[in-house]
mmJSON file of the N, C-alpha and C atoms, coordinates in Angstrom:
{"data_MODEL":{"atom_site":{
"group_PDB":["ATOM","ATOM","ATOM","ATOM","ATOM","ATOM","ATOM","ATOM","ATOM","ATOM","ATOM","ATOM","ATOM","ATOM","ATOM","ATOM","ATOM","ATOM","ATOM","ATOM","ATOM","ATOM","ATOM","ATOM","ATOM","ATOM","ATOM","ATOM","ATOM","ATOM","ATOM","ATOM","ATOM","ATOM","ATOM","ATOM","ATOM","ATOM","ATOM","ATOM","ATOM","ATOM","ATOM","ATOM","ATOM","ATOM","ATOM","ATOM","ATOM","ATOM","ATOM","ATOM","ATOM","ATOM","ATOM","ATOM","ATOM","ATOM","ATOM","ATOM","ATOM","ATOM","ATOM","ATOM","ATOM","ATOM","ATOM","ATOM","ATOM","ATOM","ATOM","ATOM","ATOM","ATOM","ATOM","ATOM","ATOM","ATOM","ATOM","ATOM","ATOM","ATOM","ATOM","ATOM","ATOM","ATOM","ATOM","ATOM","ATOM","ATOM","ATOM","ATOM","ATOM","ATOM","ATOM","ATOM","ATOM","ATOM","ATOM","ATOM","ATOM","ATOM","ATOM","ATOM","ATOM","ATOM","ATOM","ATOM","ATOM","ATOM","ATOM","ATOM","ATOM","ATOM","ATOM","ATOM","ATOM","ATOM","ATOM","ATOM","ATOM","ATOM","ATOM","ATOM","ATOM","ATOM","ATOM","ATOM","ATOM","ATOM","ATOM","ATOM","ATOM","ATOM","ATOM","ATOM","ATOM","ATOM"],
"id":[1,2,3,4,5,6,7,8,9,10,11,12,13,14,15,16,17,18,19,20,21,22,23,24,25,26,27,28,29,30,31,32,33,34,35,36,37,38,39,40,41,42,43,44,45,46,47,48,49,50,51,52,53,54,55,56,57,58,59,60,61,62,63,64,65,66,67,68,69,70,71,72,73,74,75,76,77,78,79,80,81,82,83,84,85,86,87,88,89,90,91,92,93,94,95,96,97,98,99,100,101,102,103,104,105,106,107,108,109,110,111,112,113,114,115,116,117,118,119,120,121,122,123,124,125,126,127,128,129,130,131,132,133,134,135,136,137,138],
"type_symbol":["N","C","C","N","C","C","N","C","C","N","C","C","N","C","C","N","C","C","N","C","C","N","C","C","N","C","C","N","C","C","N","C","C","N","C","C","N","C","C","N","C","C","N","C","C","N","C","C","N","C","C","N","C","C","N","C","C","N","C","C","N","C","C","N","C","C","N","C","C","N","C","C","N","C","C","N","C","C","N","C","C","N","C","C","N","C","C","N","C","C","N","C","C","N","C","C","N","C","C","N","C","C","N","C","C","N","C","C","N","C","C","N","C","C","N","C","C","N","C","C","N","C","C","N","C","C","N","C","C","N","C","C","N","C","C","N","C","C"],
"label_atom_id":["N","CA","C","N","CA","C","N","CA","C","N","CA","C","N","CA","C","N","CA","C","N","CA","C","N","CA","C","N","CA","C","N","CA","C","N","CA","C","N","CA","C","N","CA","C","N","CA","C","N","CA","C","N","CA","C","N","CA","C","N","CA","C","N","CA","C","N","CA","C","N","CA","C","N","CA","C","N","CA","C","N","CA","C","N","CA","C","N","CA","C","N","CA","C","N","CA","C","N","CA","C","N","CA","C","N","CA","C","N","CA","C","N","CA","C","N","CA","C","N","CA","C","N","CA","C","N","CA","C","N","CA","C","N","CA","C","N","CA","C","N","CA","C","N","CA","C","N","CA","C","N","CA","C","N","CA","C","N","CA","C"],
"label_alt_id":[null,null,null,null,null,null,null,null,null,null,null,null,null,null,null,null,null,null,null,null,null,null,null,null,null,null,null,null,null,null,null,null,null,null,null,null,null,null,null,null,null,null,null,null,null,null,null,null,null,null,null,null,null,null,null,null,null,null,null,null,null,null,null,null,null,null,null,null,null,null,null,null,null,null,null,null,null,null,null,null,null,null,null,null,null,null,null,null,null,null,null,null,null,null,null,null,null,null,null,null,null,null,null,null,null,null,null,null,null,null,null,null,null,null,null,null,null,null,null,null,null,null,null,null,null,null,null,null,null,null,null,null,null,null,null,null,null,null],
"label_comp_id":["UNK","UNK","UNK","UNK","UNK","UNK","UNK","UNK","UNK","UNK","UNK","UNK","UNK","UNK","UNK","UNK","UNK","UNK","UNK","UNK","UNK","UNK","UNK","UNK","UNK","UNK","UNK","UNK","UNK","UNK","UNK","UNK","UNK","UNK","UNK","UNK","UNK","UNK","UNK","UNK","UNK","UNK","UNK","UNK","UNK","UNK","UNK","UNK","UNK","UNK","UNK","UNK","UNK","UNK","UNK","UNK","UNK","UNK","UNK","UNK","UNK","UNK","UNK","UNK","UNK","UNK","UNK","UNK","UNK","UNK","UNK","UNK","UNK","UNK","UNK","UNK","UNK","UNK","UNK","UNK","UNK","UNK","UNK","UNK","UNK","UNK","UNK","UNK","UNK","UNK","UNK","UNK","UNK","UNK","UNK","UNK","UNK","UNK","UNK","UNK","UNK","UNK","UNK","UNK","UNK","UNK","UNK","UNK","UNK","UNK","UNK","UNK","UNK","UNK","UNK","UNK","UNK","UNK","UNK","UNK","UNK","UNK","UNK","UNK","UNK","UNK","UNK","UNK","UNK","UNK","UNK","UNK","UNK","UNK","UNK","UNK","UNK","UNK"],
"label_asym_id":["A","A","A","A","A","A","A","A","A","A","A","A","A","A","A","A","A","A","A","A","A","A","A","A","A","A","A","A","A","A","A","A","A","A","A","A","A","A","A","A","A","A","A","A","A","A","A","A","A","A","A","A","A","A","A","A","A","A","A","A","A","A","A","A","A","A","A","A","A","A","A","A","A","A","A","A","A","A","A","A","A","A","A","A","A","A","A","A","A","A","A","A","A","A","A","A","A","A","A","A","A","A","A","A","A","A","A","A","A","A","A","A","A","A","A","A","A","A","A","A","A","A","A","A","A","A","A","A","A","A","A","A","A","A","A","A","A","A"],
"label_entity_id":["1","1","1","1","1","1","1","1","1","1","1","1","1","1","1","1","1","1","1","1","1","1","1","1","1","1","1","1","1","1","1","1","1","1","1","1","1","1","1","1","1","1","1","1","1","1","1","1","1","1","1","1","1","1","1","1","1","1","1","1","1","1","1","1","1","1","1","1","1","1","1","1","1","1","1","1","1","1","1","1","1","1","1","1","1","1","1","1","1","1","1","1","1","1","1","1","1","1","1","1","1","1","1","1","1","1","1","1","1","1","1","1","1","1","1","1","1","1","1","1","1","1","1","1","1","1","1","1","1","1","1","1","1","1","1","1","1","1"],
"label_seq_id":[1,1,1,2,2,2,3,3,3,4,4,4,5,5,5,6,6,6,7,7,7,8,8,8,9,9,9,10,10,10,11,11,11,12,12,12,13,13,13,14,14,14,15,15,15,16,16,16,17,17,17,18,18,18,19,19,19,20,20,20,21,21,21,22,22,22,23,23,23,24,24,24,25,25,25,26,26,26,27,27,27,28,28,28,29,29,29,30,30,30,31,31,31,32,32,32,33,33,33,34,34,34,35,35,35,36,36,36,37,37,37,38,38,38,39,39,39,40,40,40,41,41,41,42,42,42,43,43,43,44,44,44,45,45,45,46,46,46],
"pdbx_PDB_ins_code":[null,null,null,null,null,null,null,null,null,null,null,null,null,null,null,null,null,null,null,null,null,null,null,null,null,null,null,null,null,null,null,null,null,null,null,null,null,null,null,null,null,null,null,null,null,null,null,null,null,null,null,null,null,null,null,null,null,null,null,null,null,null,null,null,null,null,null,null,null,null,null,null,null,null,null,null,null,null,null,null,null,null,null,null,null,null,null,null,null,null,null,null,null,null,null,null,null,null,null,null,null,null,null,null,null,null,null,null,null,null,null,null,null,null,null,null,null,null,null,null,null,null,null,null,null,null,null,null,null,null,null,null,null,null,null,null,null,null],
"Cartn_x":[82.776,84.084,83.983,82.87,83.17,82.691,81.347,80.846,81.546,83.086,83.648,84.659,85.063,86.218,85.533,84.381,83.21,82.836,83.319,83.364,84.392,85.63,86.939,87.258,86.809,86.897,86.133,85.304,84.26,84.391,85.043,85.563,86.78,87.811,88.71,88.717,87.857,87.476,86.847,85.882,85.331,86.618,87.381,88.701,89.546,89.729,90.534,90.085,88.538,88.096,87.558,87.594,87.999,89.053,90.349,91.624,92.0,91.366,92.075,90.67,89.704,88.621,89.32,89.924,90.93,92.065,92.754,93.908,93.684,92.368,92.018,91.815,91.504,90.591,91.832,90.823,91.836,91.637,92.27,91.711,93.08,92.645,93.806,94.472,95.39,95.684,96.914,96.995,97.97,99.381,100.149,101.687,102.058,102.761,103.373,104.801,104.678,105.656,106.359,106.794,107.356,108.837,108.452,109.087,109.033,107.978,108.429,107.491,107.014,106.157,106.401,108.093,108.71,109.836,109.838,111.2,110.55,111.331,110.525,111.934,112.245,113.058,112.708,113.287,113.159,113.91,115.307,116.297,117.612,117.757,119.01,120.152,121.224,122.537,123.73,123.993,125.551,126.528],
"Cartn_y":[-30.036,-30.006,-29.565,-28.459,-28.18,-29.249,-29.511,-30.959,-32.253,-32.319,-33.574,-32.969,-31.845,-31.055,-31.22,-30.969,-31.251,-32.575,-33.317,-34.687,-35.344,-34.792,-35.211,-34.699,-32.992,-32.436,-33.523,-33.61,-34.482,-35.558,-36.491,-37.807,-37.672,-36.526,-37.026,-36.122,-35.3,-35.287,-36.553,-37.053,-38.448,-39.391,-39.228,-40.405,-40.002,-38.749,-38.283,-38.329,-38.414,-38.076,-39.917,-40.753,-42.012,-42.724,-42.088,-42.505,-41.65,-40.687,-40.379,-40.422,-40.976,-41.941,-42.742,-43.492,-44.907,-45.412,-43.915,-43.916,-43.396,-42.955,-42.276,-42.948,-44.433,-45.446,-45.748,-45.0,-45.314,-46.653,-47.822,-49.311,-49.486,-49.795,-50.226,-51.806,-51.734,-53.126,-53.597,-54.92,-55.843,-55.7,-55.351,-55.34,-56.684,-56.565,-57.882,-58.144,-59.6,-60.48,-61.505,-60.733,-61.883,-63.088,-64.05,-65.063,-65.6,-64.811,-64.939,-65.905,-66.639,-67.636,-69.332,-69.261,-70.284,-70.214,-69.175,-68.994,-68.89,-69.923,-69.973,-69.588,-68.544,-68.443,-68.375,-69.385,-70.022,-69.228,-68.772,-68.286,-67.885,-67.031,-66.238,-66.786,-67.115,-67.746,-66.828,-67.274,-66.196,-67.03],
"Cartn_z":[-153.785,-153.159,-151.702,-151.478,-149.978,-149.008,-149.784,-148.956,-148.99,-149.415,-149.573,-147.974,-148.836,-147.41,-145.875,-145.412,-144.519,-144.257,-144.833,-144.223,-143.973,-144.214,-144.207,-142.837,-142.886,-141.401,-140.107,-140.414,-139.16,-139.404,-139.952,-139.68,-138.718,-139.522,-138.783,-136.826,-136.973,-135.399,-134.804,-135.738,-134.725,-134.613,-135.361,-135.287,-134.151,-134.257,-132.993,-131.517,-131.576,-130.035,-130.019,-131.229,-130.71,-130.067,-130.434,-130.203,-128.841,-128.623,-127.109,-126.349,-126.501,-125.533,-125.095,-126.327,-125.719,-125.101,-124.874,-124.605,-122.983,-122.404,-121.355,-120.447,-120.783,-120.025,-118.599,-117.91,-116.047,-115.988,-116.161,-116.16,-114.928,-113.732,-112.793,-113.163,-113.752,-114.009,-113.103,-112.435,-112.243,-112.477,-111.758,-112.424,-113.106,-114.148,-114.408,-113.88,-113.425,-112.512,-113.524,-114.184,-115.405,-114.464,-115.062,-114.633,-112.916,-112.216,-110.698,-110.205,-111.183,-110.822,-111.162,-111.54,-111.839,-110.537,-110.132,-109.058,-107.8,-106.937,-105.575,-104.296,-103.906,-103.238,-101.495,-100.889,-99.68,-98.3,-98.638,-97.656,-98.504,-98.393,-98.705,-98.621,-99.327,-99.426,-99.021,-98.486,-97.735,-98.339],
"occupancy":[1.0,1.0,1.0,1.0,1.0,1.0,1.0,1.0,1.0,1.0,1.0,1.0,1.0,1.0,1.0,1.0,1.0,1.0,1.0,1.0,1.0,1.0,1.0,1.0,1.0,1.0,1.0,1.0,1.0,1.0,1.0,1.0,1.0,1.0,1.0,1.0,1.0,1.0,1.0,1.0,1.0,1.0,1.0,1.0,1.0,1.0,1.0,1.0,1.0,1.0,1.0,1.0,1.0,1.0,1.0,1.0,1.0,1.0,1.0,1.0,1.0,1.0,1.0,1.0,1.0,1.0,1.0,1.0,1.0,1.0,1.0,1.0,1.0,1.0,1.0,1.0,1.0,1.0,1.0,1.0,1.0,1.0,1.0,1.0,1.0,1.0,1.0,1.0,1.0,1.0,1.0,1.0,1.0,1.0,1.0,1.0,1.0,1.0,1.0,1.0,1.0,1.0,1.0,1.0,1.0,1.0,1.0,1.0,1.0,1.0,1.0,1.0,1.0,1.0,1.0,1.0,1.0,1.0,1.0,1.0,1.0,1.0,1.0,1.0,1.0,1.0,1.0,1.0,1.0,1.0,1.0,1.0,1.0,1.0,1.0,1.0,1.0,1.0],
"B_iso_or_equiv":[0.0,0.0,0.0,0.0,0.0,0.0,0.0,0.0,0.0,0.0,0.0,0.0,0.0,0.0,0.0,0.0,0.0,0.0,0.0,0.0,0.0,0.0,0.0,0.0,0.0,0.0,0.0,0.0,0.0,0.0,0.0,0.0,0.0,0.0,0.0,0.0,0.0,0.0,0.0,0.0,0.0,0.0,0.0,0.0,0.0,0.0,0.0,0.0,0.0,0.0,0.0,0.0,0.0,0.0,0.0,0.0,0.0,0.0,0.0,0.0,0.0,0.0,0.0,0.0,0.0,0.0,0.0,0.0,0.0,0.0,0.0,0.0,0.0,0.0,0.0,0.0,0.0,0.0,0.0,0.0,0.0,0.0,0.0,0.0,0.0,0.0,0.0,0.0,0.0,0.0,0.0,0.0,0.0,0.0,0.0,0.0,0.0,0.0,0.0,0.0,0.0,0.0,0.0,0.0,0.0,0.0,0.0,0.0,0.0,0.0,0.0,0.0,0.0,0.0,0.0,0.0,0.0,0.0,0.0,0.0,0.0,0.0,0.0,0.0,0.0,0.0,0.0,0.0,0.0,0.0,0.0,0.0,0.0,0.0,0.0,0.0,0.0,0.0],
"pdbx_formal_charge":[null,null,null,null,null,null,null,null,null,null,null,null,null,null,null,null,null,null,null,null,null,null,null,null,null,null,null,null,null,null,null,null,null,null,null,null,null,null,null,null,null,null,null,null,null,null,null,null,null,null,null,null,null,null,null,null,null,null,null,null,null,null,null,null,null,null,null,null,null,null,null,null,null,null,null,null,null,null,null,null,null,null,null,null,null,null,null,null,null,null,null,null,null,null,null,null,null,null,null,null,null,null,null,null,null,null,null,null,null,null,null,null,null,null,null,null,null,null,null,null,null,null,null,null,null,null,null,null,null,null,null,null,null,null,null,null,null,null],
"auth_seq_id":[1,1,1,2,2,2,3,3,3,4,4,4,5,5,5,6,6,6,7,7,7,8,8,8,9,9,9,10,10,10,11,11,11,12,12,12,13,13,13,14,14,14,15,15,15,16,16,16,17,17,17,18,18,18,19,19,19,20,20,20,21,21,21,22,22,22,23,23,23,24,24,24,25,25,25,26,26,26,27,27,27,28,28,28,29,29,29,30,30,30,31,31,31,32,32,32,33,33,33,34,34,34,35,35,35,36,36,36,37,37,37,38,38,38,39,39,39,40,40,40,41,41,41,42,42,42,43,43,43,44,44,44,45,45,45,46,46,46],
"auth_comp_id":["UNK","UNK","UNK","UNK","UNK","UNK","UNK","UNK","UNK","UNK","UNK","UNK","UNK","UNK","UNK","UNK","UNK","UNK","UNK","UNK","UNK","UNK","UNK","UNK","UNK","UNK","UNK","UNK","UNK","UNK","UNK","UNK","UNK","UNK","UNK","UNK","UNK","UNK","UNK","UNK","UNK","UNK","UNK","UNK","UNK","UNK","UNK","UNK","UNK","UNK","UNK","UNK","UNK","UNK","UNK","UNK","UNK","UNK","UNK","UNK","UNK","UNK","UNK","UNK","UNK","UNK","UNK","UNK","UNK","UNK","UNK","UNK","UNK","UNK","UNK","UNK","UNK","UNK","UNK","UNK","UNK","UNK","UNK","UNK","UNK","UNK","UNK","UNK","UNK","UNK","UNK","UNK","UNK","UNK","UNK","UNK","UNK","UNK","UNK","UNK","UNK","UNK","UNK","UNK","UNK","UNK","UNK","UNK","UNK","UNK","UNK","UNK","UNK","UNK","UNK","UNK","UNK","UNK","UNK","UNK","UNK","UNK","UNK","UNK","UNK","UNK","UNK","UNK","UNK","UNK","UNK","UNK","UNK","UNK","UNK","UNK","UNK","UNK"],
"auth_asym_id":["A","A","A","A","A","A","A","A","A","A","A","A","A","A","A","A","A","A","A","A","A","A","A","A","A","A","A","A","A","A","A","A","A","A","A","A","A","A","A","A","A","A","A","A","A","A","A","A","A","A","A","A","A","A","A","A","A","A","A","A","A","A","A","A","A","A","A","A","A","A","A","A","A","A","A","A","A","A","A","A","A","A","A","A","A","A","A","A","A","A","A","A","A","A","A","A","A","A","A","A","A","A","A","A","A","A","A","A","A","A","A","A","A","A","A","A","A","A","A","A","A","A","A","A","A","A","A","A","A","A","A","A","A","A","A","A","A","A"],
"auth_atom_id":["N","CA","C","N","CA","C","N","CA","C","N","CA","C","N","CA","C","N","CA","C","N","CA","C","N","CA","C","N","CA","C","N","CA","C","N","CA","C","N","CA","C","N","CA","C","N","CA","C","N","CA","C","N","CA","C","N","CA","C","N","CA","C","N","CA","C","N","CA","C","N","CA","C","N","CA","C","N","CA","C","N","CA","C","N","CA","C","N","CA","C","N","CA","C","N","CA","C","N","CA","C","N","CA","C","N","CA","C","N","CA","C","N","CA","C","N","CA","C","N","CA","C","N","CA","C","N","CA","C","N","CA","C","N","CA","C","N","CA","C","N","CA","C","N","CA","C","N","CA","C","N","CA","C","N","CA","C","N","CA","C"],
"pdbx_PDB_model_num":[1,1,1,1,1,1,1,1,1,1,1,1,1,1,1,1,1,1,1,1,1,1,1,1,1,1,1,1,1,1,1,1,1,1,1,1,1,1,1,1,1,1,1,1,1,1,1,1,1,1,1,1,1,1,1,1,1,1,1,1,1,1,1,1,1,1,1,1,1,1,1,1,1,1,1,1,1,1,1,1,1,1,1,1,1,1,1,1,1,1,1,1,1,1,1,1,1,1,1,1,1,1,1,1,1,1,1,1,1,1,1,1,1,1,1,1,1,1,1,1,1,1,1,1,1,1,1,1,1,1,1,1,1,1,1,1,1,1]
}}}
């Protein structure tokens, strides 16, 4: 039983320091421009 409790403990640390490895990643990404690449605006309408 203790050696079952001891692996339950150290899995779920490796699970945890997997999930905020992944959540850490500085990845500079691209804004998204949704739809502004169908719309071409030329001059302003008064």
């Amino acid at each position: 039983m203790q050696r079952l409790k001891g692996v339950i403990i150290i899995a779920s640390i490796v699970a945890t320091a997997a999930a905020l490895g992944a959540c850490r990643k500085d990845v500079t990404a691209e804004p998204m421009k949704l739809g502004t690449a169908d719309i071409t605006i030329e001059q302003a309408v008064r």
